[in-house]
N, C-alpha and C positions, 0 to 999 in steps of 0.2 A: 755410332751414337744416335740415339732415338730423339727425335724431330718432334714437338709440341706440337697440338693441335691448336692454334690460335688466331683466332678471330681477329681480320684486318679490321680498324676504325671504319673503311668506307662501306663493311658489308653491313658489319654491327649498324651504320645509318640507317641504309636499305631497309633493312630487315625491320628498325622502328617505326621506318615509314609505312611499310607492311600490316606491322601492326596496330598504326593507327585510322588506317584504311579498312583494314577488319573492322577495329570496335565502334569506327562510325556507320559501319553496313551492321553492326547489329544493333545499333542506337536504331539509326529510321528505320527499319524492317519492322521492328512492335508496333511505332508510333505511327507509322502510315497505314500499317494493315488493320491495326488495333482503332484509329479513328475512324476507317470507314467502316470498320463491322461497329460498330457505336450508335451509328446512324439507326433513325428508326423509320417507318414509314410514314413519310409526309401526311397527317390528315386536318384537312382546312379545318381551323377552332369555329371557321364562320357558320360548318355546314355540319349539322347533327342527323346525321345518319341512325335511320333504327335499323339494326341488324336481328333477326330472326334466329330462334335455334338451331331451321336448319340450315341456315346457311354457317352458322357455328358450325356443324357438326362434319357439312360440307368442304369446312376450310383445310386448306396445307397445315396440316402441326409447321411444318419447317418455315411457314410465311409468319409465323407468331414471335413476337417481339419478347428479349428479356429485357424483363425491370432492370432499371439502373439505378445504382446508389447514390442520390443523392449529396455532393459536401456543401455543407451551407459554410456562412463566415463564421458563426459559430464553432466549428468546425475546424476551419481551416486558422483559429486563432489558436486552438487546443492540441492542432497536431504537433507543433513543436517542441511544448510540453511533451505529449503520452511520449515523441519519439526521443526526448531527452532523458527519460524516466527507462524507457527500453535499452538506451545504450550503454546506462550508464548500470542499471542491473546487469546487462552483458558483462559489464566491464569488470564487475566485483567477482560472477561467476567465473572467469577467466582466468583473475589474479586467486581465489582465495578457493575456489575448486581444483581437482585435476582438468587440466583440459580434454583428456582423454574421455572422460564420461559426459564432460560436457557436448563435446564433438558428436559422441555417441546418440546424445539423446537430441542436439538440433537436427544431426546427419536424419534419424530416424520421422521427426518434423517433416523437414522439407522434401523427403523421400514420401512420404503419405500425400503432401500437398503435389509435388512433382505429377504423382500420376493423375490425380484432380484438374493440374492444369493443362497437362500436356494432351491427356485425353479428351479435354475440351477444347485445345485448339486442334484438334486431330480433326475431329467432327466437323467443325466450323469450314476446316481448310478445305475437308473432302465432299460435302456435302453441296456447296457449286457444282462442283467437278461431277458428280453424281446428276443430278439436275441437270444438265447442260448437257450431258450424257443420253439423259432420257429413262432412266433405268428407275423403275418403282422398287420401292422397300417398304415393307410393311413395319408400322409402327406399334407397339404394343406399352400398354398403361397400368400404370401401378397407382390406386388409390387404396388410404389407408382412412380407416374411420374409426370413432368412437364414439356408439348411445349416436347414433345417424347423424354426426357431426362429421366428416372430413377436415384432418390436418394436415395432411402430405399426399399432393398427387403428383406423378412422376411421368413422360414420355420418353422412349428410347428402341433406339432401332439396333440390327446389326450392326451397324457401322461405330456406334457408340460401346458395344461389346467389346469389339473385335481392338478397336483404340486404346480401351483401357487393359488386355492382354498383356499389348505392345509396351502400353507407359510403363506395368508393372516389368517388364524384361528389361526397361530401361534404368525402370528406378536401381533395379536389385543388382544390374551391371553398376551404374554408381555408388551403390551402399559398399561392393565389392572392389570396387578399383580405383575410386574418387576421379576415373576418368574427366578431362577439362571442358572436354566437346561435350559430353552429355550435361555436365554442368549449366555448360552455356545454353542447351538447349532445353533444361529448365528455367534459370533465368528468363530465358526470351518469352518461354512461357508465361512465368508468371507476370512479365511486363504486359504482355498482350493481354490476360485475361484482367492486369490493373485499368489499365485502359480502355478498355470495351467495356466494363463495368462501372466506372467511377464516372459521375456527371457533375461538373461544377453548376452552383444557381446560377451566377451572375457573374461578367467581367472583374465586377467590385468584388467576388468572393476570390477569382483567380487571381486576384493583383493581388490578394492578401496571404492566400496561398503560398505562392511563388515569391512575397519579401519573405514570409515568416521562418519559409522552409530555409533561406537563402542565412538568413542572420544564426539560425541557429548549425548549419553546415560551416558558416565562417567562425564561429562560436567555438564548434568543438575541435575544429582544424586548427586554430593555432592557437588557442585556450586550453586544451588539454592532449592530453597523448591516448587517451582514449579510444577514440574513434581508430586509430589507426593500429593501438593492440587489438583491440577485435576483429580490425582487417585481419591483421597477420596469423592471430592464435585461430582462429574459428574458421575453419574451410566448409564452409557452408556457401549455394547457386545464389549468393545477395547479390551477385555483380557479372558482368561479361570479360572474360578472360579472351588474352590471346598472344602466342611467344613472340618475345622481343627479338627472335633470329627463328624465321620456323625453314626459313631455306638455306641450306649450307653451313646447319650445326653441325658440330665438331662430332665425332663419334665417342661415347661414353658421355657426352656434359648431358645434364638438367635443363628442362626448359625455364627460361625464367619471361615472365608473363607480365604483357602491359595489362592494365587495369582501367575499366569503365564502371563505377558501383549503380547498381537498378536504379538507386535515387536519382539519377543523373538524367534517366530514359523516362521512369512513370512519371517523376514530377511536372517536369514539361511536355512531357506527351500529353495529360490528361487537358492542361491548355490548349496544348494543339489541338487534339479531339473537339473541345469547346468550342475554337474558333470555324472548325466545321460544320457543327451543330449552329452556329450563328450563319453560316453562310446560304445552310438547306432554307434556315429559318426566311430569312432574304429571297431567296429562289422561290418558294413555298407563298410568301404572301403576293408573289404576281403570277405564280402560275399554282391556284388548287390543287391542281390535278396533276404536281409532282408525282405523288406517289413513293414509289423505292427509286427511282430515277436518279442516279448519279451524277447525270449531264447539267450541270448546271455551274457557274463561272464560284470560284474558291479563293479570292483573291485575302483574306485574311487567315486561311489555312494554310496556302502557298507565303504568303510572306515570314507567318509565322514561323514554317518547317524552316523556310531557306535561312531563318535569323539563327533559328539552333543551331545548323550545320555549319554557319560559319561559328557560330561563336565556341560551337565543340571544336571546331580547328583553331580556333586561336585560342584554348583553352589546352589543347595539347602543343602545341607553336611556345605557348608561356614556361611551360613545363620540362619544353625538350629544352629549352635557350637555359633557364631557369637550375633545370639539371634538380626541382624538389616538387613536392606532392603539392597541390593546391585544388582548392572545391571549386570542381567547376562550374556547380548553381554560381558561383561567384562570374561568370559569364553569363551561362544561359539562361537565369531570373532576369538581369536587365532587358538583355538581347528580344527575348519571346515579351518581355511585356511595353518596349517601347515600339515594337513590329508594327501591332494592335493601334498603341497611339498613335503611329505617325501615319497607317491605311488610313484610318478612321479621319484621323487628322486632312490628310491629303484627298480623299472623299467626302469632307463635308459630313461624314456621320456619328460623330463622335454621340450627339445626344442620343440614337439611334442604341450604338454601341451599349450605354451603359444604361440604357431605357430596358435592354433585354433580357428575359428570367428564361430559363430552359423549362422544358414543359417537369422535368420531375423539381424543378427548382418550384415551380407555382404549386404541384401536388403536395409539395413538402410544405410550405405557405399555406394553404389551407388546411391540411392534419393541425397544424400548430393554432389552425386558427378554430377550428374545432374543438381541437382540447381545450385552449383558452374560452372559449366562450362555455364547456362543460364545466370548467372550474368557476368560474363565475355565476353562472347558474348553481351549482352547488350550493357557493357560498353567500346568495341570495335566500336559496332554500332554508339551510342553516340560519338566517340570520330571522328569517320569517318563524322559524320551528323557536327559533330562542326568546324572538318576544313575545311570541303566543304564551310559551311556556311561561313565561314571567307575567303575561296577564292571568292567567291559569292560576298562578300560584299565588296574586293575591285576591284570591275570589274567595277562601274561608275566613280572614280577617272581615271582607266589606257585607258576607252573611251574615258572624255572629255580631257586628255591628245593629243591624237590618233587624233583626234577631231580641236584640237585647233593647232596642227602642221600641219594638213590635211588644214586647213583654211587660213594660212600664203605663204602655199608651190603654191597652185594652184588658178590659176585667178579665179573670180564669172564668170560664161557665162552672158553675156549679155540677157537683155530682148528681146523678138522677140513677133511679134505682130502674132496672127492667119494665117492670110495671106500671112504675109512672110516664119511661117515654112511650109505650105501647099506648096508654092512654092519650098521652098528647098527643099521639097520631090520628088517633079515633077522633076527637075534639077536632 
């Protein structure tokens, strides 16, 4: 008589313990790595440096910073709307589509994005390692124009080639075998390049941020079933997978997979990053001459990290005991933004803290304050063009006025013939 393969209660433990050891080493591995490539180079606001072409022309491409986007509270008030409007179009595609060609056409999505991010954290990762090396590369430049206007100029080297090679072997293995490893490794991708990218203004925009994201996660989580058929129907890299037994599976069973979704990693990461960005800030105004300099004390980036990590443990701790699904913003929004408070709190800097705008947070404050002052000026212009015009227009009324008093007051001259005025000139 043939013997079941079955999994003892105490391995099946293990094994969850495993897996939630996994998805917190892919939680901080974005948010750590991701905050400090965020970082820019320190340059004192007090000291205006004029820089020459050729020392432009002079410089490392690879020392050159990329722009970071911006979220104001504007912003961060609207994304829970666009993302409730996202899931809930998901939701209808899901139910009232096949899922088949839905899968098809996200799979084909996040397969195009895949190689965009994976090929750019390729570069990032190797590009150190190169440097540090010693090893030059020549860099070559694509600029595009039109009528001697430039709108797309581009930099890239072999190593940006050769990355994006690799991402597409990777994508095309996933299009091909919904593999869970490479999944994950777009995931982590796309967390890293959310993070290295994304800049919050102000403490005040990330506190708004992190409730808004937080109410509308508790919202769809036990307000509707939505959120949780999209999990299920749509196998698309949104989240970090990892099996709930990966050592001493039965032979022939399925993996089945604990579950971290990206929201859980970029939403508090991009805080985390922020509170870095506040710490350089701190560093930076006693010492100028930071630079790219790393060395310097992190104590609201470290508090911040170590509040997510506990509260992703006790957000899987509620879960395992709990034995159901639960959002875990529902931990880590309070956790990362009372961190902030009680450092700040505990140092004496709270006015400090919420005094602070990131520098794309102030660039973004003056575009706006730009435009606003271009609208205004407009609408002075406009308002000056309009009553010109309406003096303008009644200037034929107050003529034939002028006109027809000038006509009553003073005689007609009489007609005179050629002859006679020739003569009155003579005279």
């Amino acid at each position: 008589m043939a013997t079941r393969n079955v999994t003892s209660p105490a391995v099946a433990e293990q094994g969850l313990y495993v897996a939630y050891a996994a998805l917190t080493t892919m939680a901080i591995v974005p948010i750590f790595f991701g905050s400090f490539s965020s970082l820019k180079k320190w340059k004192n606001p007090n000291v205006k440096k004029r820089v020459t072409k050729r020392q432009i022309d002079e410089s490392d491409e690879s020392e050159e910073d990329e722009p970071l986007e911006s979220v104001s509270a504007g912003d961060a008030y609207m994304l829970p709307v666009l993302g409730s409007v996202a899931l809930y179009g998901l939701y209808l595609a899901s139910v009232h589509l096949d899922k088949t060609y839905v899968n098809y056409a996200l799979t084909t999505y996040f397969a195009f994005m895949g190689v965009m991010a994976t090929a750019q954290v390729g570069v990032n990762t190797l590009n150190p390692i190169i440097k540090l090396l010693g090893i030059k590369i020549d860099h070559w430049h694509i600029n595009l124009a039109r009528k001697s206007k430039g709108f797309y100029s581009a930099s890239f080297t072999i190593v940006h080639l050769a990355m994006i090679f690799v991402s597409v072997l990777l994508s095309a293995f996933y299009v091909a075998t919904k593999n869970w490893i490479v999944s994950n490794v777009f995931a982590i991708s796309f967390a890293l390049s959310a993070i290295q990218l994304l800049s919050l203004e102000s403490f005040r925009t990330g506190i708004i941020f992190l409730s808004g994201l937080l109410v509308y996660d508790i919202s769809w989580s036990f307000g509707s079933e939505a959120i949780m058929s999209v999990a299920k129907d749509l196998d698309v890299p949104i989240r970090v997978i990892f099996p709930r037994l990966f050592f001493g599976l039965p032979a022939g069973q399925a993996y089945k997979f604990a579950v971290l979704s990206l929201g859980d990693i970029v939403i508090p990461g991009v805080f985390i990053a922020f509170c870095l960005h506040f710490d350089q800030h701190r560093a930076g105004a006693k010492n100028p001459e930071l630079g790219r300099s790393r060395q310097f004390r992190k104590p609201y980036f470290a508090a911040c990290l170590t509040a997510y990590v506990l509260a992703l443990g006790a957000s899987f701790y509620s879960m395992h005991i709990s034995k159901a699904t639960q959002p875990a913003l529902m931990y880590l929004s309070p956790a990362c933004i009372l961190s902030v408070l009680m450092t700040a709190s505990i140092r004496g800097e709270m006015k400090q803290v919420f005094a602070y705008t990131s520098e794309e947070g102030l660039e973004a404050i003056r575009i706006k304050k730009q435009a606003r002052d271009r609208k205004q000026k407009l609408k002075a212009q406009a308002k000056a063009q309009a009553s010109r015009y309406a003096r303008v227009s009644k200037l034929p009324q107050v003529i034939r006025e002028e006109s027809y008093v000038t006509s009553r007051s003073t005689p007609e001259p009489t007609s005179t013939t050629p002859s006679e005025s020739t003569s009155q000139e003579k005279n």
